[in-house]
VOGU-3710 file (C-alpha; in Angstrom, 3 decimals, decimal comma):
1> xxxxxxxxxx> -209,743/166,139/-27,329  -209,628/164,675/-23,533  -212,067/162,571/-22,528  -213,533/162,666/-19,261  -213,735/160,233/-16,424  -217,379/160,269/-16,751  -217,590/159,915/-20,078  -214,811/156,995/-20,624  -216,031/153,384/-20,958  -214,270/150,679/-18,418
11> xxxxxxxxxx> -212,181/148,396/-20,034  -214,173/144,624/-19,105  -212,637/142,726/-16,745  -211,317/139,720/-19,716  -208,488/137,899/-17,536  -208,361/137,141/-14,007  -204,839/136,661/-12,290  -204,162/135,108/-9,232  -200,235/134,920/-7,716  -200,203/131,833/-5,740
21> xxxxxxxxxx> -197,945/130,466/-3,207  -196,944/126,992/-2,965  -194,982/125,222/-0,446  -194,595/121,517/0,103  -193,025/119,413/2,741  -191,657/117,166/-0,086  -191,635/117,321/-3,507  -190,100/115,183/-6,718  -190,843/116,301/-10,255  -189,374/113,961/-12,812
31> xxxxxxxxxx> -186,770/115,229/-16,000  -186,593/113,962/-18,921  -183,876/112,164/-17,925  -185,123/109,722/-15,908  -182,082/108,167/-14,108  -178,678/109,880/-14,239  -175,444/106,673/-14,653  -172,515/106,813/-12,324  -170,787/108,896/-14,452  -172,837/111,521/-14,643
41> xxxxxxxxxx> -172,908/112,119/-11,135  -170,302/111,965/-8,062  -171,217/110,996/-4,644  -169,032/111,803/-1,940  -170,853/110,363/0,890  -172,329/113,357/2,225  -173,399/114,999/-0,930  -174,042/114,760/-4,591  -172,510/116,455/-7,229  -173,659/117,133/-10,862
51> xxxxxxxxxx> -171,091/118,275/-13,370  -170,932/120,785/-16,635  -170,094/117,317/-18,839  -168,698/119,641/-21,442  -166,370/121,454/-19,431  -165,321/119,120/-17,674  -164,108/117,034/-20,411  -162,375/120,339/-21,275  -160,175/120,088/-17,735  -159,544/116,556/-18,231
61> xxxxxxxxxx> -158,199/117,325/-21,799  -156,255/120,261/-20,127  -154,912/118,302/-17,603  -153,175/116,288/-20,522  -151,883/112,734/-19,997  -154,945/110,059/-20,537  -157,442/111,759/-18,415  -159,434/112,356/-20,789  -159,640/108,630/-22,622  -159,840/107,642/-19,267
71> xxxxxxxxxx> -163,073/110,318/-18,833  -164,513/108,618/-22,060  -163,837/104,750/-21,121  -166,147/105,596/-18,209  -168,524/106,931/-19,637  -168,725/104,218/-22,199  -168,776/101,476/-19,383  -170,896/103,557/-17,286  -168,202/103,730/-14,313  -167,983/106,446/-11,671
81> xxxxxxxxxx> -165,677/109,274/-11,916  -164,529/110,153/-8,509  -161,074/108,503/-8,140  -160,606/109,699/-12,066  -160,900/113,336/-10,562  -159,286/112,529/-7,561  -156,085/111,234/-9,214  -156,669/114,711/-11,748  -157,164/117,012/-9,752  -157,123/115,561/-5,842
91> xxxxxxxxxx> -159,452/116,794/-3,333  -159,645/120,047/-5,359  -162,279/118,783/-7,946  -165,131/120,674/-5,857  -163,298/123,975/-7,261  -162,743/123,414/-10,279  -163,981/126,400/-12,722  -163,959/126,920/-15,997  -161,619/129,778/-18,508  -165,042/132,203/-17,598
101> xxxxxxxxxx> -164,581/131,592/-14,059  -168,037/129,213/-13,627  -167,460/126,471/-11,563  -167,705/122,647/-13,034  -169,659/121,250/-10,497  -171,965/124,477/-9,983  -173,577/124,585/-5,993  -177,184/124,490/-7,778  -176,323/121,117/-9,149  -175,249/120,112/-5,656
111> xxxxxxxxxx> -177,409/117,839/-3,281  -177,214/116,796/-0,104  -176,802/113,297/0,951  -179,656/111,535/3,058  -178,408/108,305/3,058  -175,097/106,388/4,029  -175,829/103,722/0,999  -174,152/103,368/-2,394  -176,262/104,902/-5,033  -176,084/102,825/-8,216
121> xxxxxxxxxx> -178,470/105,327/-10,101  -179,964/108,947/-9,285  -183,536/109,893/-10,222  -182,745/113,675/-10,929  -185,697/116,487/-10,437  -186,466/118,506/-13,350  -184,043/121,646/-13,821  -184,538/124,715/-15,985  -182,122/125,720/-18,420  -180,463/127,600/-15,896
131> xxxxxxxxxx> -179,821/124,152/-14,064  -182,502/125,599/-11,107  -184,871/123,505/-9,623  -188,551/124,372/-10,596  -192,187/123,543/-11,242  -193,515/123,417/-14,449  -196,652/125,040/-14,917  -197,879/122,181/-17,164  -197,526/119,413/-14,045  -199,432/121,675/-12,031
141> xxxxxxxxxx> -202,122/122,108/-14,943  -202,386/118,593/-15,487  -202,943/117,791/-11,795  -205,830/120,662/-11,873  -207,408/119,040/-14,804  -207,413/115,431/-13,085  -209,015/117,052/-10,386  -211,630/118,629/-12,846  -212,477/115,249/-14,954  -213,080/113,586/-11,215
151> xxxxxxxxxx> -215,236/116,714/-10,244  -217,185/116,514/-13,196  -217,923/112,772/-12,724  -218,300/112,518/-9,417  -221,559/114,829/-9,334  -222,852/114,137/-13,242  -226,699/115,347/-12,521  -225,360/119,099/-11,902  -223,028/119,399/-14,409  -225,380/117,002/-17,032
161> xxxxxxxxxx> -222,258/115,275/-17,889  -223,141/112,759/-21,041  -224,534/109,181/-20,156  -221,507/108,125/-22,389  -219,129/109,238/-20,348  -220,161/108,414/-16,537  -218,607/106,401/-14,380  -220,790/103,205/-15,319  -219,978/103,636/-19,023  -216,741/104,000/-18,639
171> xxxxxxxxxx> -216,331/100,985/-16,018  -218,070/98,951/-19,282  -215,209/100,431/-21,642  -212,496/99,410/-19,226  -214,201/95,768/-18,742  -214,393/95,735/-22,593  -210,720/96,616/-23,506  -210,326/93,688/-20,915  -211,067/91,164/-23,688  -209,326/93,252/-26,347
181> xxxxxxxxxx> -206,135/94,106/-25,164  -206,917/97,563/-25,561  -205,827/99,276/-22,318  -202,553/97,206/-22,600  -201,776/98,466/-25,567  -202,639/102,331/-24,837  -202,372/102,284/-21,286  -201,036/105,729/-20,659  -203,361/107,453/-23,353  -206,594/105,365/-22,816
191> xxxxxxxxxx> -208,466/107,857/-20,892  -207,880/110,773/-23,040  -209,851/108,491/-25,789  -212,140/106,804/-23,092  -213,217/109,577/-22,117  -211,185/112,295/-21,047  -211,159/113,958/-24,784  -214,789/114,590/-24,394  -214,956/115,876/-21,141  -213,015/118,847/-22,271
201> xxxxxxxxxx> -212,931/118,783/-25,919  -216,083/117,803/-27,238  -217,039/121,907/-27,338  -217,689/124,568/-29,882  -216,355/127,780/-29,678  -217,858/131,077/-30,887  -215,715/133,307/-32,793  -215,481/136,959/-33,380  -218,312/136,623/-35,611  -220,452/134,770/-33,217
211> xxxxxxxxxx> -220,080/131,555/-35,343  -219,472/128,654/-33,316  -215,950/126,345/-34,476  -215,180/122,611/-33,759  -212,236/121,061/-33,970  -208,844/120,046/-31,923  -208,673/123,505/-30,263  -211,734/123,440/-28,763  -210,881/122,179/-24,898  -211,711/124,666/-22,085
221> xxxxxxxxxx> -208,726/124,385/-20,720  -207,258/126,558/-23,084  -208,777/129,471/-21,233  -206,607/128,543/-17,983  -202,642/129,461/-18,461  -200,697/128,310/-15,606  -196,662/129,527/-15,317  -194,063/127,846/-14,327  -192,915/128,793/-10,942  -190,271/130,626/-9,254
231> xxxxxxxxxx> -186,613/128,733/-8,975  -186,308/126,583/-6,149  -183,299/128,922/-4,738  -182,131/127,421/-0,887  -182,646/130,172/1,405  -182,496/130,513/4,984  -185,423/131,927/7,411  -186,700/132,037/11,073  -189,674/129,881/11,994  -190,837/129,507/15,759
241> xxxxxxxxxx> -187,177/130,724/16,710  -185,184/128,292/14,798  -183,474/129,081/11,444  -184,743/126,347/8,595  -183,650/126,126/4,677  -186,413/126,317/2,561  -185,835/124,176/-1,078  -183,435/121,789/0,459  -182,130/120,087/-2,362  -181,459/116,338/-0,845
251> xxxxxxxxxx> -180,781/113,166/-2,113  -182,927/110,410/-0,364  -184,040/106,711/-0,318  -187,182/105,977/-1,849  -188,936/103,242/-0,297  -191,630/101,464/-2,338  -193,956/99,484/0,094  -197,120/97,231/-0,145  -198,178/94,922/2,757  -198,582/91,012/2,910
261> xxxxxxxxxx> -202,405/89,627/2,769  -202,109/90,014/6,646  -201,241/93,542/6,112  -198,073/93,148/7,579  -195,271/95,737/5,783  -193,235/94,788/2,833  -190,654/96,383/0,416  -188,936/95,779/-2,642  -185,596/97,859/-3,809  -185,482/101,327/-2,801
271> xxxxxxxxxx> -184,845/104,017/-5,419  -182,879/107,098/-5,073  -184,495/110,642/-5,772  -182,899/114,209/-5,825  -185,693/115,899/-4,154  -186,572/119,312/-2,953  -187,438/119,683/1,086  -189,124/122,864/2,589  -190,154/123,485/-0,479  -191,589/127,659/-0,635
281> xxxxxxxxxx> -192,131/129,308/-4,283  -194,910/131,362/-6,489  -196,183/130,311/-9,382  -199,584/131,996/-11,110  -202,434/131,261/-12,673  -204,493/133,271/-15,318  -208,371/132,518/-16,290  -209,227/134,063/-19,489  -213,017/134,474/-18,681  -214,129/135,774/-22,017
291> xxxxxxxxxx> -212,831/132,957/-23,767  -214,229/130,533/-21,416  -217,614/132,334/-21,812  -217,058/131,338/-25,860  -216,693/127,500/-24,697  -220,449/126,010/-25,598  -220,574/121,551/-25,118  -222,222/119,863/-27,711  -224,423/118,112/-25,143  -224,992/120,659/-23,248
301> xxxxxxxxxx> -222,462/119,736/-20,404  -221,251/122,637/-18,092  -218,112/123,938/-17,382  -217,822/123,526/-13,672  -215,722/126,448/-13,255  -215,847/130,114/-13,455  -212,915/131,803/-11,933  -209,345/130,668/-9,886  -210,950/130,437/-6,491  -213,606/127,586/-8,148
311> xxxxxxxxxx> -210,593/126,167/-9,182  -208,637/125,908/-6,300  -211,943/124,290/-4,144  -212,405/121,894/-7,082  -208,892/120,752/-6,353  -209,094/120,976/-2,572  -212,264/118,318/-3,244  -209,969/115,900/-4,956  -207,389/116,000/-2,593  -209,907/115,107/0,144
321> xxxxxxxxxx> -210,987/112,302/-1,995  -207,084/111,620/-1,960  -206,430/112,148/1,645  -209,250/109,686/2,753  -208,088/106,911/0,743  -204,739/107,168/1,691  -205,807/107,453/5,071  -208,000/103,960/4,750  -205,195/102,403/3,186  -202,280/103,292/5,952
331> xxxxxxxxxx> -204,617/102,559/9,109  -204,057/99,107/8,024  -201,143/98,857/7,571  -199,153/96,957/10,330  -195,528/97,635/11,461  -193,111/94,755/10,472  -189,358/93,338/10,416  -189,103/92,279/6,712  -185,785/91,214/5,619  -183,945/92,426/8,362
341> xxxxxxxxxx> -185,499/95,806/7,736  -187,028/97,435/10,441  -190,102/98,661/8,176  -191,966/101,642/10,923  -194,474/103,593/9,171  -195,521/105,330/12,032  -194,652/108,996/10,936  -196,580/108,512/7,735  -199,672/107,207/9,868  -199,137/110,204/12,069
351> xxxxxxxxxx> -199,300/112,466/8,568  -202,222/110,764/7,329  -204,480/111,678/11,506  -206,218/114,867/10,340  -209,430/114,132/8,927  -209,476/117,434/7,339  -207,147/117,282/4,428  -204,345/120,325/4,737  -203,386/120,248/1,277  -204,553/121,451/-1,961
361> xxxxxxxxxx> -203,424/119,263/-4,482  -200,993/116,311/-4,924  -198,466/116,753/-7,816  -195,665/114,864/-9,255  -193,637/111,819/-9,070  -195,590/109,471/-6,581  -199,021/110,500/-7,390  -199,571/107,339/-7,894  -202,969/105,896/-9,897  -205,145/107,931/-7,046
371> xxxxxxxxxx> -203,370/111,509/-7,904  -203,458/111,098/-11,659  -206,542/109,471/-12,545  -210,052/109,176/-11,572  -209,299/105,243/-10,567  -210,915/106,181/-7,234  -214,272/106,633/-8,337  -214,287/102,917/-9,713  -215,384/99,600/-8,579  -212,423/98,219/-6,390
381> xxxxxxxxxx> -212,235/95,201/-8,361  -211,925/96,899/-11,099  -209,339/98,971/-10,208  -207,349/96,004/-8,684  -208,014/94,412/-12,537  -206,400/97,500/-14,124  -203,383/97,133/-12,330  -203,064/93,831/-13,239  -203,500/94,603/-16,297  -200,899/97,636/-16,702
391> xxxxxxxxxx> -198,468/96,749/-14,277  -197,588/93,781/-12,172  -200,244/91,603/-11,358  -200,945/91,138/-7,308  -203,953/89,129/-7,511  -206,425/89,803/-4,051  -204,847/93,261/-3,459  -206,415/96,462/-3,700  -205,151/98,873/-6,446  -202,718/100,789/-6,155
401> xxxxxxxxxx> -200,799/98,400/-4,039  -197,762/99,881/-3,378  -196,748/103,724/-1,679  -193,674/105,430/-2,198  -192,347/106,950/1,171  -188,780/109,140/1,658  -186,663/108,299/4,418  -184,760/110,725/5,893  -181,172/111,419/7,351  -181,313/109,320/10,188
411> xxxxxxxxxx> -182,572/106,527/8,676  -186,521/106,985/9,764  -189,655/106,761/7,045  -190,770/110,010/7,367  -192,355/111,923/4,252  -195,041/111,507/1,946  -194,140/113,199/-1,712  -196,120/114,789/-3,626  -198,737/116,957/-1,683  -199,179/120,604/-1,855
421> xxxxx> -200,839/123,621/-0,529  -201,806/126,609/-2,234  -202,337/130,244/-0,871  -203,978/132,985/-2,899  -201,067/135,664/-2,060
//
């Protein structure tokens, strides 16, 4: 028997999917590895080069002689390895493949070099097990939630957001574990407990049955899936005439800055990142709207969301809320000569002109407190106290202190990590 057109009933619309493109001018999402050791890496001056450890042990054992107790002494006393594989193998290391054919030093675990100093440890960027560059969907999720616990408290009335958990209660938690030593102790997690775990958790859910459940797997966010996005492959394409790479893997100087009380520049050792420039991929992100409509708060709180495009302005609002602060903070700061280093932050003023913030969302390594936390809705004193009180105290200065800034090949501050756009494709 064939139904008819008519007669059939539409399948409901459950799950909303949006394909999203992301590009960034500069981006740095932590492994977890978070430093490689000399001998895990080699640096030839203009680029870096990360090796298949295994097989390469393999050569050196190949190769016969000591090479490869010499391999493992290094590695023991952390040493470099590039005159052990020139005296190996001489200037033909690059090549160097293994009995498949795949080359030791592979070209995706290849960066280039943006800086003429000797790196002493390399902050590498998170790799899939393919060894490609990528996003995972998680850093992008948690980044989206941030920007929903900040939405929700910034405008409690609409949402009715529990007196508990407002921004004057939890300034009075924060004050509290002051005195106890709390926040010290659970510094990373306090927020979840603080508050963050009732913001999103503190739900029933109705089941099949229409019966409503509690327990752990009751946070809303379970309704939002987020992938993981496309490799970060290096291609080449035409923009405004001129041919550009897009996902330039470099290797750059990290500068961490604060200012004097004057708000003169200062810096303190740099750190070197493998980052991704030109940064272009896809990534998606799927809101199950039927289980969302199953989500019911215990206090009635609402769920300020109720498809991808009220995501994406949720996060656009936060990054705002971002931009302007940055903004505030770099206006003051003044150009200076501090250790015999020329410290110009005028391109990163420049960055920070628009008063309309470009980007969507600001994820990854140099967030900083403003990115990953709802620290900007506090009391500024308060903020400055939770610094103190988590990281290195800097009594009279305004939390976060300190900005982490890329500089590029010729030597000039130049980029801001971290910030991202996002285009429904």
């Amino acid at each position: 028997m064939t139904v008819s057109v008519e007669n059939s009933i539409s399948k409901p619309d459950v799950y909303e999917t949006k394909n999203i493109q992301l590009t960034s001018r500069m981006l740095h999402i932590g492994s977890a590895v978070s430093q490689l050791n000399p001998f895990e890496y080699v640096d030839t001056g203009e680029s870096i080069y990360q090796p298949n450890q295994e097989a390469l042990a393999r050569a050196f054992k190949a190769k016969g002689g000591s090479f490869l107790n010499d391999y493992i002494y290094r590695i023991e006393h952390h040493q470099e390895i590039i005159s052990l594989l020139r005296n190996a193998f001489g200037e033909d290391w690059k090549t160097l493949k293994t009995d498949d054919g795949e080359l030791i030093f592979p070209k995706k675990l290849q960066s280039r070099k943006w800086t003429g100093k000797k790196i002493t440890s390399l902050r590498p960027m998170i790799r899939n097990g393919f060894g490609e560059l990528y996003i995972p969907g998680s850093s992008i999720k948690g980044a989206i939630r941030t920007a929903i616990a900040y939405h929700l408290l910034r405008d409690p009335d609409r949402y009715h957001v529990p007196s508990e958990v407002r921004v004057s209660e939890i300034e009075k938690k924060l004050r509290q574990s002051f005195t106890t030593g709390e926040l010290k102790r659970k510094a990373k997690f306090y927020d979840d407990e603080a508050f963050m775990n009732q913001l999103f958790c503190n739900f029933s859910l109705k089941d099949s049955w229409n019966n409503n459940s509690t327990g752990p797997n009751t946070d809303f966010m379970r309704a939002v899936h987020v992938s993981d996005s496309q490799p970060l492959l290096e291609r080449k394409v035409e923009k405004r005439g001129k041919k550009i790479i897009l996902n330039r893997r470099v290797v750059a100087e990290v500068m961490v800055s604060s200012h004097f009380p004057d708000y003169k520049a200062k810096y303190r050792s740099p750190i070197y990142t493998e980052l991704v420039h030109n940064l272009r991929t896809q990534f998606s992100i799927m809101l199950d709207r039927e289980l969302l409509s199953r989500f019911s708060h215990k206090q009635n709180m609402q769920i300020p969301f109720r498809s991808v495009e009220d995501l994406i302005e949720i996060c656009e609002n936060f990054a705002q809320e971002q931009w302007d602060f940055e903004h505030d903070y770099w206006v003051e700061i003044k150009n200076n000569n501090a250790d015999g280093r020329d410290l110009d932050f005028s391109e990163i003023k420049d960055f920070y002109k628009p008063e309309e913030c470009p980007y969507t969302l600001r994820v990854g390594w140099a967030s900083g407190m403003a990115g990953t936390t709802v620290n900007t809705l506090l009391d500024d004193d308060l903020r400055a106290e939770i610094r103190d009180v988590c990281g290195n105290k800097a009594p009279g200065f305004e939390a976060p202190k300190s900005r982490r800034t890329v500089i590029d090949a010729k030597g000039e501050i130049k980029y801001v990590p971290g910030w991202v756009k996002f285009k429904v494709l």
